[in-house]
Each structure stands twice: as C-alpha cells, then as structure tokens.
N, C-alpha and C positions, 0 to 999 in steps of 0.2 A: 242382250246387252253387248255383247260380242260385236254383231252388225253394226250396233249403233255407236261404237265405238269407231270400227274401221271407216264408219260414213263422216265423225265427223271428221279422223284423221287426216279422210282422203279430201275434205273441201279446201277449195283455192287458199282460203287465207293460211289455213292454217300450215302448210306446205310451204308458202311464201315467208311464215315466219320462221321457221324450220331454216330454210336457204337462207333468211336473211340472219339469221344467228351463227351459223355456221362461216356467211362470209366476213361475218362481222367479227366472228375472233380470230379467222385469215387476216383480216385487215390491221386488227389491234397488234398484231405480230411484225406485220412489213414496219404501220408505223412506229411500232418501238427499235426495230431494226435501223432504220429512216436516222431517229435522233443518235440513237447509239453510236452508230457506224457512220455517219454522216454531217451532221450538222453537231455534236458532241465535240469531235474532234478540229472540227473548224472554229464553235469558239473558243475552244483550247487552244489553238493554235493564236487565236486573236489576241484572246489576254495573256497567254506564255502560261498556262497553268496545268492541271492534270486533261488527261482526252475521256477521261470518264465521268461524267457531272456528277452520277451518283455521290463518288467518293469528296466532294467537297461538302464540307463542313462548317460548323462556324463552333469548336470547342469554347465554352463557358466556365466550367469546370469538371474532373472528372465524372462527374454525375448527368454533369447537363451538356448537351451537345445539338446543336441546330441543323439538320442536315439540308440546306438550302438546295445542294444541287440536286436532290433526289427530287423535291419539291417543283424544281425548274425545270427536270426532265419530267415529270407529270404535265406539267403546264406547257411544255411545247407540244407532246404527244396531243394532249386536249386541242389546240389552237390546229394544228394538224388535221387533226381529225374533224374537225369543225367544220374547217374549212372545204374540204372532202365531202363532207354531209352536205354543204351550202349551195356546192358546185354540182353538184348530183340532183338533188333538187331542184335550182333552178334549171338545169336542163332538161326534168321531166314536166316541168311546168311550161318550160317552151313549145316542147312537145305537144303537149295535151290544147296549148292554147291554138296552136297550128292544125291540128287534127278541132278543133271545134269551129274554126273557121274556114277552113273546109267541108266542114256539114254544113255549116250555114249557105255557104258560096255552091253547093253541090244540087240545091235542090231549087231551080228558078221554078217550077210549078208552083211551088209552096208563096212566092212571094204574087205570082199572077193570080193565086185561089186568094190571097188576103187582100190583095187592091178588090176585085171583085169582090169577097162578102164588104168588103167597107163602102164599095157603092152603090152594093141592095140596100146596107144599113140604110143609106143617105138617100136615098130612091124613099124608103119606108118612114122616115122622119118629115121626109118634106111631104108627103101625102097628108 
C-alpha cells in the first residue's frame, strides 16, 4: 500500500498540481498586495476617499452595514487574476500550436509516403 501510494504521489500530474497550488497561493498573495498597495490607493487618490477599499462602507443602520469596498477589492483581485490565467493560457496555447506545426512541417517523408499510397490507391481504382 505504501509503494502504491508513493507511485501515485510520484506521477507527473499529480506533482504539477502540487506546484500549481503552491504558486497559486504565491500569486493570490502578490495580487492582493497589487490591489492593496497599488491600485487601492490610486483610486483613493481619484475620488479624495480613504486608501483602503476594505474600510468603505455604506452604514444603513446600526445593525445593517454594506461593506462595498471589501466587495470591490474581491472583484478587482478576481479580474486580476483572471486576467493573468487568460494571459498564461493563451501563451501555452501559442506554444503548443507552434510546436505542432513544426511536427507537421518536420517530417517531408510522411507527406511523399501519402501522395504515393494515394496514387497506388488511384493506380488500384482505375484497374
């Protein structure tokens, strides 16, 4: 049970998810740093209001309180981060499409073996 534990720990994916968890609450960190420290204080600066979105509010009454700006700092962290996903992505998909069209392009044999069976075909049809 032991082995087949460490065999499946040691397989590729499951390693990559491992790394990708690990960069992924690295990242959750820079971007909330990003809003906080960064883009917080700028539209603070925009609208003349406080530099910490958390602490804006919208009080209703003692009891009931709207916290909008925590809500808006979620939602920039999200779009953020989104975007970062979007960008990552499509540059592995670049990637992948450029390395498959270099297999294609890599192997002129393959295109001279398939004209040739296509004109035994044609040779064996018109017989």
């Amino acid at each position: 049970m032991l082995s087949e534990f460490k065999a499946f720990i040691m397989r590729g994916n499951v390693l990559d998810l491992a790394v990708g968890v690990i960069i992924g609450g690295a990242f959750t960190g820079l971007v909330k740093s990003l809003t906080t420290n960064l883009i917080g204080p700028i539209i603070a600066f925009a609208t003349g209001g406080t530099t910490d979105l958390d602490q804006l509010q919208l009080v209703i009454t003692k009891t009931l309180t709207f916290k909008y700006g925590a809500f808006l700092n979620d939602v920039i962290n999200f779009l953020i981060t989104a975007f970062v996903v979007f960008l990552i992505v499509k540059f592995i998909n670049r990637l992948f499409k450029a390395n498959k069209q270099e297999e294609a392009k890599a192997n002129p044999e393959l295109e001279i073996l398939t004209e040739i069976r296509d004109l035994l075909d044609a040779e064996k049809k018109a017989q």
